[in-house]
Backbone as a chain_set.jsonl record, in Angstrom:
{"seq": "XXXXXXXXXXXXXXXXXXXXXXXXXXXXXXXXXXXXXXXXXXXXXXXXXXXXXXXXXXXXXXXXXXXXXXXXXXXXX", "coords": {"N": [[0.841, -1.179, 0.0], [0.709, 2.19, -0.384], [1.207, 5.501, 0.624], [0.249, 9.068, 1.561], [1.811, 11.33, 3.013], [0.326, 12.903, 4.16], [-2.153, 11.735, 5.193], [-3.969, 10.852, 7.711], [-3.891, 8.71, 10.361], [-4.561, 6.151, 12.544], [-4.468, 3.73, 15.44], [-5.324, 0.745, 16.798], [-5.417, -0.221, 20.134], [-2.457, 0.211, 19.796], [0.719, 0.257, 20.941], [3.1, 1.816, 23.357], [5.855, 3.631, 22.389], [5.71, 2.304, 19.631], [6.166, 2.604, 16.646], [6.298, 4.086, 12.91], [7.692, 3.405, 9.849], [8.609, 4.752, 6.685], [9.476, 5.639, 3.32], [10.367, 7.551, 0.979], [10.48, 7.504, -2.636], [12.287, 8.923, -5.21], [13.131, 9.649, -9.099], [16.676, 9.889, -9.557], [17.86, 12.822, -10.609], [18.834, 13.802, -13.69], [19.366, 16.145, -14.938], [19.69, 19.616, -15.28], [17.485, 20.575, -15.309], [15.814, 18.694, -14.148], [16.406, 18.701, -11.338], [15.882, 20.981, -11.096], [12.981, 20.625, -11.055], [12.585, 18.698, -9.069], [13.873, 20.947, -6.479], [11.427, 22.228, -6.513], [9.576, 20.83, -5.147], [7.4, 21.039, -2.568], [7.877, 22.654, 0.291], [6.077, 21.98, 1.929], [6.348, 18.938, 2.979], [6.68, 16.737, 5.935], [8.927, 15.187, 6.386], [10.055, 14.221, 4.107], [12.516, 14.533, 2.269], [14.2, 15.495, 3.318], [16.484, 15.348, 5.012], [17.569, 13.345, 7.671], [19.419, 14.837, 10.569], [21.059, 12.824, 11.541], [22.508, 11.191, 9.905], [23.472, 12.744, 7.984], [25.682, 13.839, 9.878], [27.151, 11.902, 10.007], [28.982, 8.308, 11.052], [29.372, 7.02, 8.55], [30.494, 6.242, 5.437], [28.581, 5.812, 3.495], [26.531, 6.69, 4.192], [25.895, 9.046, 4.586], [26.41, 9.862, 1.632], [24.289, 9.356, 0.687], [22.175, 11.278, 1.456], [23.529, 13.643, 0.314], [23.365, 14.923, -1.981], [20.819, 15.965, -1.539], [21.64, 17.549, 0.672], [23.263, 19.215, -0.632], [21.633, 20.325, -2.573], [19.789, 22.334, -0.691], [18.227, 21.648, 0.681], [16.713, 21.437, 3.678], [17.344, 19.606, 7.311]], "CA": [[0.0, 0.0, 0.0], [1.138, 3.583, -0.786], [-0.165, 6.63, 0.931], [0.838, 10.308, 1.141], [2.319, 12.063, 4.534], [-0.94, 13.956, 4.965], [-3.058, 11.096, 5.72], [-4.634, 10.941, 9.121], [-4.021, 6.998, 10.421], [-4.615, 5.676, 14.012], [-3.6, 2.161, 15.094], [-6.131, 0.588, 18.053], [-4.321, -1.561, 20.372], [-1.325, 0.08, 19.651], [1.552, 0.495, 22.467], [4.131, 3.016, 23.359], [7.062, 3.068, 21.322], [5.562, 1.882, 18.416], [6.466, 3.62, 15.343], [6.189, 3.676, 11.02], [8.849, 3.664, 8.847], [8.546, 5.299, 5.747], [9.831, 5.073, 2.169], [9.785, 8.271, -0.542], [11.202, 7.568, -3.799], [11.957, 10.112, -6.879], [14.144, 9.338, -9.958], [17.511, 10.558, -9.603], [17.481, 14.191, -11.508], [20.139, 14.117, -14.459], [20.08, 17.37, -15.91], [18.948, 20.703, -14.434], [15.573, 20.624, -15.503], [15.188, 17.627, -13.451], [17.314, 19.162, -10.496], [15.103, 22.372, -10.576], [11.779, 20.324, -10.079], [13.202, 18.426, -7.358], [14.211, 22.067, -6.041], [10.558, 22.851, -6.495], [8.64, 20.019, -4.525], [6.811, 22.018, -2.078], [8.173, 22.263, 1.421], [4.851, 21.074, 2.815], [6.563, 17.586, 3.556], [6.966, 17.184, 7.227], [10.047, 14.294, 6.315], [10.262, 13.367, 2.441], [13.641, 15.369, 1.309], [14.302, 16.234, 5.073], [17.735, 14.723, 5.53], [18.066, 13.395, 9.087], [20.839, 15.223, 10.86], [22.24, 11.603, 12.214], [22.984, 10.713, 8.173], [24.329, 13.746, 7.534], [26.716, 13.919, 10.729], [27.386, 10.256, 10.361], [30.693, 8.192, 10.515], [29.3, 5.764, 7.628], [30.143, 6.98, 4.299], [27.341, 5.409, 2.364], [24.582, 6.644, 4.698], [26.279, 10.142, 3.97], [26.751, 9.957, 0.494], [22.431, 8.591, 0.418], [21.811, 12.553, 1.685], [24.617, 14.372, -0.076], [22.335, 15.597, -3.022], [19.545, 16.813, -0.508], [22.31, 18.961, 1.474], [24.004, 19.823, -1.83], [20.702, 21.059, -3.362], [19.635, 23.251, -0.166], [17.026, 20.796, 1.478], [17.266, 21.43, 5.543], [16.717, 18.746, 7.959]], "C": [[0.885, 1.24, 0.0], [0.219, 4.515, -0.296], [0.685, 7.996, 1.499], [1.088, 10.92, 2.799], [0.736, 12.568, 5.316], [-1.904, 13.213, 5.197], [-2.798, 11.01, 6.794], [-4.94, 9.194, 9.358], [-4.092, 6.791, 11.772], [-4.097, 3.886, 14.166], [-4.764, 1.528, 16.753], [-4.987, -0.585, 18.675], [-2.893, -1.044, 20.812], [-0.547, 0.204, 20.847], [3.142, 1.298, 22.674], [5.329, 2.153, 23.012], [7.164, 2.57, 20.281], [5.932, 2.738, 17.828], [6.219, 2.908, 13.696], [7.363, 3.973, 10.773], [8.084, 3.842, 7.315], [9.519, 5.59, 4.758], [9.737, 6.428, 1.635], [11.056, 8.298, -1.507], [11.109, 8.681, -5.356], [13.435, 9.23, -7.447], [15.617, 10.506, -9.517], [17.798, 11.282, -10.447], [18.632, 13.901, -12.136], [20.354, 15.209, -15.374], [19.339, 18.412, -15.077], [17.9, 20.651, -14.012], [15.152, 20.38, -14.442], [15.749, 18.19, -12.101], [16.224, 20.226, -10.152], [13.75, 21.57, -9.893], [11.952, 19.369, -9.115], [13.027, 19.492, -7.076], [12.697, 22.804, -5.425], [9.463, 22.068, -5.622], [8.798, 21.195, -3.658], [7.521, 22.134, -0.604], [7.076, 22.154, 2.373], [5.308, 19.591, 3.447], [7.056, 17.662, 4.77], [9.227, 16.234, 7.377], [10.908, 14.085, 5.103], [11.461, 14.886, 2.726], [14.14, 16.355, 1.935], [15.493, 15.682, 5.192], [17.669, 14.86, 7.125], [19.361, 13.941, 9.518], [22.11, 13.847, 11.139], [22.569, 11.471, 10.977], [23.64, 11.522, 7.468], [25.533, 14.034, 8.612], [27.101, 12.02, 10.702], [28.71, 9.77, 9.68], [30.675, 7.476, 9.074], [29.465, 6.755, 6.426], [28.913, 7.105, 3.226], [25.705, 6.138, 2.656], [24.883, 8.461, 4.662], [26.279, 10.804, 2.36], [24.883, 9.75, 0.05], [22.239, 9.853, 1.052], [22.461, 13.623, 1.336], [23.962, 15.146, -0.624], [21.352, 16.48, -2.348], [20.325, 18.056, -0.182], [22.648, 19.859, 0.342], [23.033, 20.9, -2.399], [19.266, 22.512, -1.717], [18.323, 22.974, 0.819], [17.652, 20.783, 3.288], [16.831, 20.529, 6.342], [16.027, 19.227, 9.109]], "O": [[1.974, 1.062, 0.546], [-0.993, 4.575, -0.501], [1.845, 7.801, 1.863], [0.197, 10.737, 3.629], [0.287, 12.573, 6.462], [-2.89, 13.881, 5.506], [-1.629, 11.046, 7.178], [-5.824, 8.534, 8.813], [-3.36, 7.634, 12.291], [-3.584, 3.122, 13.348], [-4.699, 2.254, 17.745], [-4.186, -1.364, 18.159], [-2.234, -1.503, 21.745], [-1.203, 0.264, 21.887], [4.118, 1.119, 21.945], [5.702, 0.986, 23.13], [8.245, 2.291, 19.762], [6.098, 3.818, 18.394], [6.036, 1.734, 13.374], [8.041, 4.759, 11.435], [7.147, 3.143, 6.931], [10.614, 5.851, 5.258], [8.565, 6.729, 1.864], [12.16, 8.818, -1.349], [10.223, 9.0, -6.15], [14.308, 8.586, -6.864], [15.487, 11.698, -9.239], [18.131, 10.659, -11.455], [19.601, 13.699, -11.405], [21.179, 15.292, -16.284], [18.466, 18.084, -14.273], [17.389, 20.66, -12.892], [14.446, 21.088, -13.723], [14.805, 17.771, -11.431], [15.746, 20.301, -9.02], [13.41, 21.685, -8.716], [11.138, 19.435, -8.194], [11.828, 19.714, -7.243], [12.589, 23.548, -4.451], [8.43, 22.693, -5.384], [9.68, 22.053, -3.694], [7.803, 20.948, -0.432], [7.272, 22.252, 3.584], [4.639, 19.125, 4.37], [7.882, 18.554, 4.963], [10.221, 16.536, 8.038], [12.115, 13.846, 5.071], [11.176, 15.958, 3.259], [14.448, 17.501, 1.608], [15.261, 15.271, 6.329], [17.692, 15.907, 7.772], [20.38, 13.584, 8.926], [23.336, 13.815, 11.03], [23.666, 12.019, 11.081], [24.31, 11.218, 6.481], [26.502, 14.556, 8.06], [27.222, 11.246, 11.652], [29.331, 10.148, 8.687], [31.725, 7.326, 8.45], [28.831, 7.805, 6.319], [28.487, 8.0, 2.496], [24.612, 6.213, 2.095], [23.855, 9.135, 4.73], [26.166, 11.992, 2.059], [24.485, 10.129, -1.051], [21.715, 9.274, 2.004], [22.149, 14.67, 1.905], [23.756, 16.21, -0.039], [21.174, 17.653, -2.676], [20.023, 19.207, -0.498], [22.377, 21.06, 0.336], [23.374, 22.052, -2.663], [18.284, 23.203, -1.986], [17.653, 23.772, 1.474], [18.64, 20.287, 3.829], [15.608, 20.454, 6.223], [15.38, 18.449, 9.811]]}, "num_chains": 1, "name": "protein.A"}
C-alpha cells in the first residue's frame, strides 16, 4: 500500500514506542531541468527530502553519500 504524509491513520491496540517507517522515492534528476523540479517540490513535507541530521553527521560513508544531493541542493533537515 502507498499513501501520502498527509493522511490521518490511528492504530487501536497500539503500544508506546511503536512507530512507522517510511519510504519516498523520486528518480535521480540528471540534468537541471530535473534538479530544478526536485528544487521545487513544495516544502509542505513534514520528512520526504528532510535529511536526518544523524545521516548527515554520520561516521558511515554510504549513509552520507544517500543525503549528499539533498544537502548539496539546499534541502534542511
Amino acid at each position: 500500500m502507498v499513501f501520502t504524509e498527509n493522511l490521518r491513520n490511528a492504530s487501536f491496540g497500539g503500544r508506546h514506542g511503536r512507530h512507522e517507517d517510511a519510504l519516498s522515492f523520486i528518480a535521480n534528476p540528471k540534468s537541471d531541468v530535473e534538479v530544478a523540479s526536485v528544487r521545487d517540490i513544495p516544502d509542505g513535507f513534514k520528512y520526504s527530502l528532510h535529511p536526518a541530521e544523524s545521516y548527515i553527521n554520520n561516521d558511515s560513508t554510504p549513509l552520507k553519500r544517500m543525503v549528499s544531493r539533498l544537502v548539496e541542493w539546499g534541502f534542511e533537515t
